[in-house]
VMD Tcl script that builds the backbone (N, CA, C; Angstrom):
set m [mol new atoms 195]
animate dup $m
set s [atomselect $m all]
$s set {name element resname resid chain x y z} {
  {N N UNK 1 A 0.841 -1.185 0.000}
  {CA C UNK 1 A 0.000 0.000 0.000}
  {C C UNK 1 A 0.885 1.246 0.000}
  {N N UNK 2 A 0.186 2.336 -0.974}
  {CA C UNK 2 A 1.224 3.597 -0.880}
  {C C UNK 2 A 1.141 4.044 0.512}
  {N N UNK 3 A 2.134 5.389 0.478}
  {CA C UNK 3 A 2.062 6.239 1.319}
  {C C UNK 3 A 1.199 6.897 1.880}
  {N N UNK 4 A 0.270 7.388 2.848}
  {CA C UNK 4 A -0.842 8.616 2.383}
  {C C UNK 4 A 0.112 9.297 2.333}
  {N N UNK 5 A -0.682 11.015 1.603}
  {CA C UNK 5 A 0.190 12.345 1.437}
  {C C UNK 5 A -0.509 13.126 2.147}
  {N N UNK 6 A 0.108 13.870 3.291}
  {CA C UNK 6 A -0.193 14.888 4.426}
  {C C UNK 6 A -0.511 15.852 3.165}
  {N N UNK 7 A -2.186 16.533 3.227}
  {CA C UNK 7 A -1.957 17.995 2.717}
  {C C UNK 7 A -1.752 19.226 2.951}
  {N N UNK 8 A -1.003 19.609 2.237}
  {CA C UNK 8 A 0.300 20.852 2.633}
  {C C UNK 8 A -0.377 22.248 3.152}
  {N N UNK 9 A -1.897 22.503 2.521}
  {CA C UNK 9 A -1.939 23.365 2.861}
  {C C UNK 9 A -2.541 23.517 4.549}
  {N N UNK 10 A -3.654 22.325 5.081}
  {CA C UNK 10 A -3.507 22.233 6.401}
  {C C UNK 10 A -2.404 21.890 7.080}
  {N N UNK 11 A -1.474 21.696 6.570}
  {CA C UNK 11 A -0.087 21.211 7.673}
  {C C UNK 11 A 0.204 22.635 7.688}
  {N N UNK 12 A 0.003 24.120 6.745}
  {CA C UNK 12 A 1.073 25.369 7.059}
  {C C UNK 12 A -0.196 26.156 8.221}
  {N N UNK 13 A -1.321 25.503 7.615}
  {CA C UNK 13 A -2.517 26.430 8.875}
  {C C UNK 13 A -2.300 26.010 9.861}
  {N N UNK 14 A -2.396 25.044 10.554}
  {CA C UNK 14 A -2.550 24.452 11.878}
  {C C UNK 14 A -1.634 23.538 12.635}
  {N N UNK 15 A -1.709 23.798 14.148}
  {CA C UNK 15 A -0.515 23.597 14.593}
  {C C UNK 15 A -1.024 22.513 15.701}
  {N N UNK 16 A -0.269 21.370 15.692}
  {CA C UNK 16 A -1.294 20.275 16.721}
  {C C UNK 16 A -0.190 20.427 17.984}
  {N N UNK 17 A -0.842 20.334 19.046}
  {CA C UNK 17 A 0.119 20.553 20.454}
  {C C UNK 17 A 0.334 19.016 21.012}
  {N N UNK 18 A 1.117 19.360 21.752}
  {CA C UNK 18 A 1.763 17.567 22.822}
  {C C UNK 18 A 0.517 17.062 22.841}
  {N N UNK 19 A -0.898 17.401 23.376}
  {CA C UNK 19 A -1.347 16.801 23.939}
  {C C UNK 19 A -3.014 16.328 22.971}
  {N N UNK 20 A -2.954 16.850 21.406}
  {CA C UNK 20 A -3.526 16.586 20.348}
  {C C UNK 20 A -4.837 17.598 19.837}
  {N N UNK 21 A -4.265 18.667 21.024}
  {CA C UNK 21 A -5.546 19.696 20.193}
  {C C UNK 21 A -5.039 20.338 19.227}
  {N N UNK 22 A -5.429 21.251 18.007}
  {CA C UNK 22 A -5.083 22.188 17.361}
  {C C UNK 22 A -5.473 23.618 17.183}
  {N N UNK 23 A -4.664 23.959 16.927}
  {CA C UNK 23 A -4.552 25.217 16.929}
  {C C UNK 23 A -4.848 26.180 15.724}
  {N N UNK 24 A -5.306 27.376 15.585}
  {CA C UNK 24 A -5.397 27.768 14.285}
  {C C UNK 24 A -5.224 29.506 14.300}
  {N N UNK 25 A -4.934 30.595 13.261}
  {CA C UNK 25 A -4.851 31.602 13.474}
  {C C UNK 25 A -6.273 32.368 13.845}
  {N N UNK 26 A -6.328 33.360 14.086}
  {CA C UNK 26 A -7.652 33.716 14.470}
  {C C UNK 26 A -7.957 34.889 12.448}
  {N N UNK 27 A -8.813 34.667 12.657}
  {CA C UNK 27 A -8.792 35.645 11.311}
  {C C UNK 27 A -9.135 37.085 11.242}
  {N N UNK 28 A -9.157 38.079 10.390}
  {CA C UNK 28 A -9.294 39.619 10.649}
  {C C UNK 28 A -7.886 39.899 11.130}
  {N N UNK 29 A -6.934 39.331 10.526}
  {CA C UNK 29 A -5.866 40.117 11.286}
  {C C UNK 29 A -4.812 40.529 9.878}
  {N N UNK 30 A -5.135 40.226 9.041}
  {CA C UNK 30 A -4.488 40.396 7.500}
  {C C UNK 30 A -4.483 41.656 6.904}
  {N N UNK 31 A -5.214 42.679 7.322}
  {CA C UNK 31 A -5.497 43.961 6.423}
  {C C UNK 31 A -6.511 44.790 6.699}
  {N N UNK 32 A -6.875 46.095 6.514}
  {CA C UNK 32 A -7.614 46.582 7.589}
  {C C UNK 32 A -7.711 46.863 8.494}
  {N N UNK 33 A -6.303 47.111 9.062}
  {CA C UNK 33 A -6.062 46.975 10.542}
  {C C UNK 33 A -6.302 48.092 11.520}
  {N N UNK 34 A -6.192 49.534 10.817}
  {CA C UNK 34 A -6.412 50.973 10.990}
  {C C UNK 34 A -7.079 50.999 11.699}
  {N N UNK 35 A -8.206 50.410 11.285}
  {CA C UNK 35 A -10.076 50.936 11.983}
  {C C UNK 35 A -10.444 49.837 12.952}
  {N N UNK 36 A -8.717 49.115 13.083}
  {CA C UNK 36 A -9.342 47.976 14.848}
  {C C UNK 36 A -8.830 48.425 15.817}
  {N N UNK 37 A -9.181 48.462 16.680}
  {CA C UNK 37 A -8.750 48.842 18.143}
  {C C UNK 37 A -7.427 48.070 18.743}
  {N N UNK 38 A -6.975 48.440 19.330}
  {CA C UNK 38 A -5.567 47.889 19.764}
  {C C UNK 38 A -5.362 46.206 20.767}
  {N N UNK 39 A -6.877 46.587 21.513}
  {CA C UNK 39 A -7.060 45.620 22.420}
  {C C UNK 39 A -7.660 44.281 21.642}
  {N N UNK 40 A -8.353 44.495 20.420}
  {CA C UNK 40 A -8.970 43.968 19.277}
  {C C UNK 40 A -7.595 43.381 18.384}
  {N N UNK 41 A -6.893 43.949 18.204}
  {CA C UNK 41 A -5.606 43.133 17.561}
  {C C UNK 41 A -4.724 42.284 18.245}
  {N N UNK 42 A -4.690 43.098 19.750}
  {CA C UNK 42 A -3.774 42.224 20.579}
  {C C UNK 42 A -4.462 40.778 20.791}
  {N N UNK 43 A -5.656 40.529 20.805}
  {CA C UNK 43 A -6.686 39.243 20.742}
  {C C UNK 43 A -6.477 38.446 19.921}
  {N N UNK 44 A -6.680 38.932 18.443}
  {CA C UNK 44 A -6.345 38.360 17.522}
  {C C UNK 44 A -5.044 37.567 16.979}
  {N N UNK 45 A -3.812 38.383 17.748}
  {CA C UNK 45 A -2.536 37.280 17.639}
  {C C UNK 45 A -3.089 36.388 18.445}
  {N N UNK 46 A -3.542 35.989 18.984}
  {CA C UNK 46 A -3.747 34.706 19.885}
  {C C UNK 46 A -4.356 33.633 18.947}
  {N N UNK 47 A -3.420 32.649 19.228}
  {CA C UNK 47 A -4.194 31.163 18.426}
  {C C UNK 47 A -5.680 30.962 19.132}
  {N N UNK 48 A -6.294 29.927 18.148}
  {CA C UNK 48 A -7.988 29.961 18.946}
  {C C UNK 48 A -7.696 27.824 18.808}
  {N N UNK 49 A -8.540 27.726 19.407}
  {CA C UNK 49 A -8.209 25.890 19.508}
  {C C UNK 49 A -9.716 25.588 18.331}
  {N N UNK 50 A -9.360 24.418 17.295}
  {CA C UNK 50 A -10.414 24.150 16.354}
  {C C UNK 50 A -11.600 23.127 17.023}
  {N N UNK 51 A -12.899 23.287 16.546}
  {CA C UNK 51 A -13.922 22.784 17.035}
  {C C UNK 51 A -13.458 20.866 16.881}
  {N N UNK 52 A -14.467 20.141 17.388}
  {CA C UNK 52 A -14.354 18.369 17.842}
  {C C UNK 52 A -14.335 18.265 16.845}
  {N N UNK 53 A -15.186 18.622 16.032}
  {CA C UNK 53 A -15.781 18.215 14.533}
  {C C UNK 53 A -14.898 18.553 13.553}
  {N N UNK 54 A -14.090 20.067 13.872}
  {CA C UNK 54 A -12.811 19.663 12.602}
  {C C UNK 54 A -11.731 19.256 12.897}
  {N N UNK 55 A -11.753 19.193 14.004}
  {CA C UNK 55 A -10.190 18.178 14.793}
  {C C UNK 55 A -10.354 17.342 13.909}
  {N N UNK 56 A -11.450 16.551 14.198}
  {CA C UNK 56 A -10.987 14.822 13.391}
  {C C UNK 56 A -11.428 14.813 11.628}
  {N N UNK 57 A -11.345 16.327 10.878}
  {CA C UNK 57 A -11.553 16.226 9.824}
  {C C UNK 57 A -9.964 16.384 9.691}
  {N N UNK 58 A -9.586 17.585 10.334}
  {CA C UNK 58 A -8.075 17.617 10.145}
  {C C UNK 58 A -7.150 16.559 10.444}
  {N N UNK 59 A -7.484 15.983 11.376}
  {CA C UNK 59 A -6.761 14.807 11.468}
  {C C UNK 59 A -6.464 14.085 10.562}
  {N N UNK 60 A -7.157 13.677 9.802}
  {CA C UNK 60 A -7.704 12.877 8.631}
  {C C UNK 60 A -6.650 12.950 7.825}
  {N N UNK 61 A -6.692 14.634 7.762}
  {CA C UNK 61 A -5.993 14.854 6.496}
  {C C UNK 61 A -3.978 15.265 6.750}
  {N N UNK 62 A -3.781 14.809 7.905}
  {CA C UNK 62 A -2.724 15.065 8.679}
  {C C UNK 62 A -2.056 13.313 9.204}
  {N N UNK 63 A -1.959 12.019 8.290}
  {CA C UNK 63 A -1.608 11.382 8.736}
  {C C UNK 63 A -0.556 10.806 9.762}
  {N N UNK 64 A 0.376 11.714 9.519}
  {CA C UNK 64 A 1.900 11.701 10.219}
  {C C UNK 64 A 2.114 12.844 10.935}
  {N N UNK 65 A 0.470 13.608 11.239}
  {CA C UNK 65 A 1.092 14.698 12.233}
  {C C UNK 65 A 0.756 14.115 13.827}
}
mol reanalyze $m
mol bondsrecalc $m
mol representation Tube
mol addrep $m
């Protein structure tokens, strides 16, 4: 049987921790940034953890992560 192939573009989004949750960027933070509030951006660097339901879609698609 082949290999599976991890796809590349969820392996550069999301980041799985020691203990198997993942992680993801928060979005609104790309452009537009002028008209957000400071306390509103500082939020937004913060990773957000992905719902049950796409954990194990991502998983899926993350064999060897």
């Amino acid at each position: 049987m082949p290999k599976l192939k991890t796809k590349r573009g969820i392996k550069k989004r999301f980041r799985i921790t020691k203990s198997g949750k993942i992680h993801r960027a928060r979005s609104g933070k790309s452009h537009l940034l002028t008209s957000k509030r400071k306390e509103r951006k500082r939020r937004l660097r913060r990773a957000a953890l992905v719902s049950k339901t796409q954990e194990r879609m991502i998983k899926r698609m993350l064999p060897y992560g």
